[in-house]
N, C-alpha and C positions, 0 to 999 in steps of 0.2 A: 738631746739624748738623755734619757732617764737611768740612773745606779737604782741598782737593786741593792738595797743592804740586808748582809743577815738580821735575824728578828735582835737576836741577843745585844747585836750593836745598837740599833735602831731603839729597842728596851733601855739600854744603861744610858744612850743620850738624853733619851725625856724623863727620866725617872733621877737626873740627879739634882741637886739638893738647890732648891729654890736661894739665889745671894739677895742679902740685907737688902744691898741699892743697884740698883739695873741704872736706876735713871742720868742720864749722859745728856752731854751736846757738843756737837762738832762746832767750833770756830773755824777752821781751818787758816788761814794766816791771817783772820779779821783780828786776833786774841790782843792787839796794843792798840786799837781803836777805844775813844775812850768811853770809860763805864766798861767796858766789857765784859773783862774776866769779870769784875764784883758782882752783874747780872747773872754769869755763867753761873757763879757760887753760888748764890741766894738759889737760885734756881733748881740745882741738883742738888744741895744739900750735902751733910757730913758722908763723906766716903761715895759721893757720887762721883759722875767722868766728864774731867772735859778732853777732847780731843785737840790738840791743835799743830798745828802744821808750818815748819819753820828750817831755814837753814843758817840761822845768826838766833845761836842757842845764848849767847851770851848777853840778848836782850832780855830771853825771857825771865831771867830771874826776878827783876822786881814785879812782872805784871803777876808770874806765881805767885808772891806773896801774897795778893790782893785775892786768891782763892785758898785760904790755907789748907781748908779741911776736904778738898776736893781729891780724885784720884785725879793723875794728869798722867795720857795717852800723849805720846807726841811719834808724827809722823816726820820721819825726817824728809828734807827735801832738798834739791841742788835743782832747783829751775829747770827740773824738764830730762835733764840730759841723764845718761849711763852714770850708774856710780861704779865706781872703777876702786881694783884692790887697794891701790895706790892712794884712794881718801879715807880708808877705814880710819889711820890714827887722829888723822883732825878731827872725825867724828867722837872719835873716842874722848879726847884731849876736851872738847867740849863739853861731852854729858860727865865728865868726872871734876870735872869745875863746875856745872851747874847747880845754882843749892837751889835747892829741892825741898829745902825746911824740915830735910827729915825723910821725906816721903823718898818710896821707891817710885821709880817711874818706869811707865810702860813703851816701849819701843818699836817703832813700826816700819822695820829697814827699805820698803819700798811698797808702795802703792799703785795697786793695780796692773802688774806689770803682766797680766795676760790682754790688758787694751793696750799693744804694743804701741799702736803709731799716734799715742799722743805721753805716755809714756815709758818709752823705750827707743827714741829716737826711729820710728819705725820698724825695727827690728824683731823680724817673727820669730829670731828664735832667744827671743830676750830671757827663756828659762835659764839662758848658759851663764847669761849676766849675772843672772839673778843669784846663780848658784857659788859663782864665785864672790859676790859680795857679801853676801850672807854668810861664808864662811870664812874670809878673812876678818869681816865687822865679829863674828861671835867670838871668835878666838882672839881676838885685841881685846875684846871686853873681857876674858877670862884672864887674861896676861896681864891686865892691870887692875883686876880684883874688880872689877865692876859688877861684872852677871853674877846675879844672884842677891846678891849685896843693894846696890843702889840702882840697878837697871834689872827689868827682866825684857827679853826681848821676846815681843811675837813675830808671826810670821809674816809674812807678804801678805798683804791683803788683796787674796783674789776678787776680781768682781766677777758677780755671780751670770750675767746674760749672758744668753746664748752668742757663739760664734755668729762674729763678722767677716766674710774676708776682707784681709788686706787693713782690718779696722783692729778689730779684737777676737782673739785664741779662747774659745771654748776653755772655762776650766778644767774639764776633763781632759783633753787637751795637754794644757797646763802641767797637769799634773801627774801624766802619764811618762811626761818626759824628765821627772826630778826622781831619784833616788827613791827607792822604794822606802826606804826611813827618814828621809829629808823631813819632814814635817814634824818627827816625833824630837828632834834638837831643838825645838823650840818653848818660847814659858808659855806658851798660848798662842793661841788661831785668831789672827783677824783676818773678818771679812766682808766686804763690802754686799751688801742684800738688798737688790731693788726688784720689787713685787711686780707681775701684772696682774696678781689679783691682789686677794689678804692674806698678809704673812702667813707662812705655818709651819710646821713642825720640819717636812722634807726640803725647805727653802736653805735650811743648816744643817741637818742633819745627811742630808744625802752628799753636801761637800766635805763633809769631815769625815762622813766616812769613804769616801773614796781618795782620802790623806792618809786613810791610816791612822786617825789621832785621835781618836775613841779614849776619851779619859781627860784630854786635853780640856782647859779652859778657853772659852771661847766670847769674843769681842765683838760685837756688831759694830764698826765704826761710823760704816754712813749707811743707811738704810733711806727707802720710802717706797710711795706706790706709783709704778707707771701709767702715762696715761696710755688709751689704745693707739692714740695716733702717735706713740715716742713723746719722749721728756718723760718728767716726774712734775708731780703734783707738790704744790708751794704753799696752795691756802691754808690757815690754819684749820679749817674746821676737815678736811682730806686729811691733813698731817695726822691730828689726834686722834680720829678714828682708826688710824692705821696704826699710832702708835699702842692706843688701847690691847689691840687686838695681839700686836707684838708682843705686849708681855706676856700674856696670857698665852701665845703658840712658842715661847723660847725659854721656857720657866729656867732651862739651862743657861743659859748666856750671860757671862757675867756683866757684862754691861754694852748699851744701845743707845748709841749716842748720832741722831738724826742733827743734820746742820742747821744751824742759829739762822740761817739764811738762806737767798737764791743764790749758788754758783754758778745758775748755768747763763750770761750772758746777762741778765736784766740789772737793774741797781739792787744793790747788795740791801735791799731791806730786811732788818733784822727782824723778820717774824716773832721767830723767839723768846726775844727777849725788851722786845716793844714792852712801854708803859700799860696798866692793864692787863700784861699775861692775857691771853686770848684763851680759845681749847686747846690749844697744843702746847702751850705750855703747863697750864693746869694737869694736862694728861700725865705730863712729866713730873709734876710737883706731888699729883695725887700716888705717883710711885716708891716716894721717895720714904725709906726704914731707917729710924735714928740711930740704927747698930750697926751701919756700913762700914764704917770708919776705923781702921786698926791701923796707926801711923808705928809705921818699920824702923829701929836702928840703924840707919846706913852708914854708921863710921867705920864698919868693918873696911870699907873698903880703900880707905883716905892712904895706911901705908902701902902697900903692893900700887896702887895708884900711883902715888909719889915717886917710887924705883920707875914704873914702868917709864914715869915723863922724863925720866935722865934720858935713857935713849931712844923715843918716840915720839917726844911734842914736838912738834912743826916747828 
């Protein structure tokens, strides 16, 4: 099913302001395998994205280090299962103890939760989940000075294919069942965009504005191109092409961050960030603007943090 957006929406999404560095990569929980992050950084460059994906935040400190000048996306995770209002302050208690060297970091309270029955413990109507974690998680980051300060939180990151049943929830769907302002509480839109052709302009645009979030900054966190028979494409020389094309159909997006690797099933070959850079990383490299980079004060938030963990660290 196709949104029709007004023209004016549709206008202010492609017409806003081209960011420094787009250029990204997803790790997803590969980021403490070794060499990693250091590839990740050389790779995206000052004020580029890495993504990565983690529920023992207390490791990642040192491997941060090892990317200093990099933006860092992190998806949270708990293996699979419902996050419950009841884990918000250990979450919190985490990212307010993570140093970050400075940097804000970006937050990704749940992934993919319209492909219910692989994350949402099968549950079709995992919006309700969704809704309540997301509002207990924002409101403990604000009671301990986080949001804003050392965290901005995005949003869920819908994935973009069509309804499965019984598999995965149309994000129109999705989206029709959250609050008509639910999206606009958020510091940005992630979302996951896989092609069956080449990217372009309605692949984001048409979800954002059926959120209502028209103005919002916006994260591509995993992208690529489908093949016709299902999966995605891995080679690098499909990867680059597609991602070429990406920049150039998302001029809006603040950052596009395609996986260093195959998740789906095969050995974890790091395409990516193999010796040689191949096209698809060059594609990434040839993105990359040495004016990305504006590292954030985030001690604002160290006292109201300190009160908050009297009565809420686990």
């Amino acid at each position: 099913m196709s949104l029709v957006l007004a023209l004016p929406l549709v206008t202010a999404l492609l017409a806003s302001p081209v960011h420094a560095n787009q250029a990204g990569v997803n790790l997803g929980g590969t980021w403490n395998a070794a060499g990693v992050m250091e590839a990740a950084g050389e790779m995206v460059g000052g004020g580029g994205w890495i993504t990565v994906l983690s529920c023992e935040l207390d490791k990642l400190t040192e491997h941060l280090k090892k990317a200093p000048d990099a933006n860092i996306i992190l998806r949270l995770y708990n293996g699979g299962s419902i996050f419950k209002q009841s884990d918000a302050p250990a979450f919190v208690n985490m990212l307010g103890k993570l140093d970050t060297g400075g940097r804000v970091i970006y937050v990704i309270p749940w992934n993919e939760p319209n492909y219910y029955s692989v994350e949402c413990e099968g549950k079709s109507d995992c919006y309700s989940y969704v809704l309540q974690w997301t509002n207990a998680l924002g409101s403990q980051l604000r009671a301990a000075g986080l949001r804003g300060t050392k965290v901005k939180l995005l949003s869920p990151a819908l994935n973009q294919v069509g309804e499965k049943p019984g598999v995965l929830q149309s994000y129109q769907d999705f989206i029709s069942n959250m609050p008509a302002n639910y999206w606009q509480g958020f510091d940005g839109i992630a979302l996951n965009v896989y092609s069956n052709g080449d990217p372009n302009s309605r692949d984001v645009s048409e979800i954002v504005g059926a959120m209502n979030a028209g103005g919002k900054e916006i994260f591509v966190v995993e992208t690529g191109k489908m093949r016709p028979e299902g999966g995605i494409y891995y080679d690098n020389s499909t990867v680059a092409d597609y991602l070429r094309k990406a920049y150039q159909a998302w001029p809006n997006v603040r950052a596009i961050t395609p996986f260093s690797y195959d998740p789906d099933g095969g050995p974890h070959n790091f395409y990516l960030l193999a010796s040689g850079c191949q096209d698809a990383c060059q594609a990434i490299k040839s993105h990359i603007s040495p004016t990305g980079y504006d590292p954030a004060d985030t001690s604002a938030y160290k006292i109201p943090f300190e009160t908050w963990q009297g009565s809420n660290c686990p």
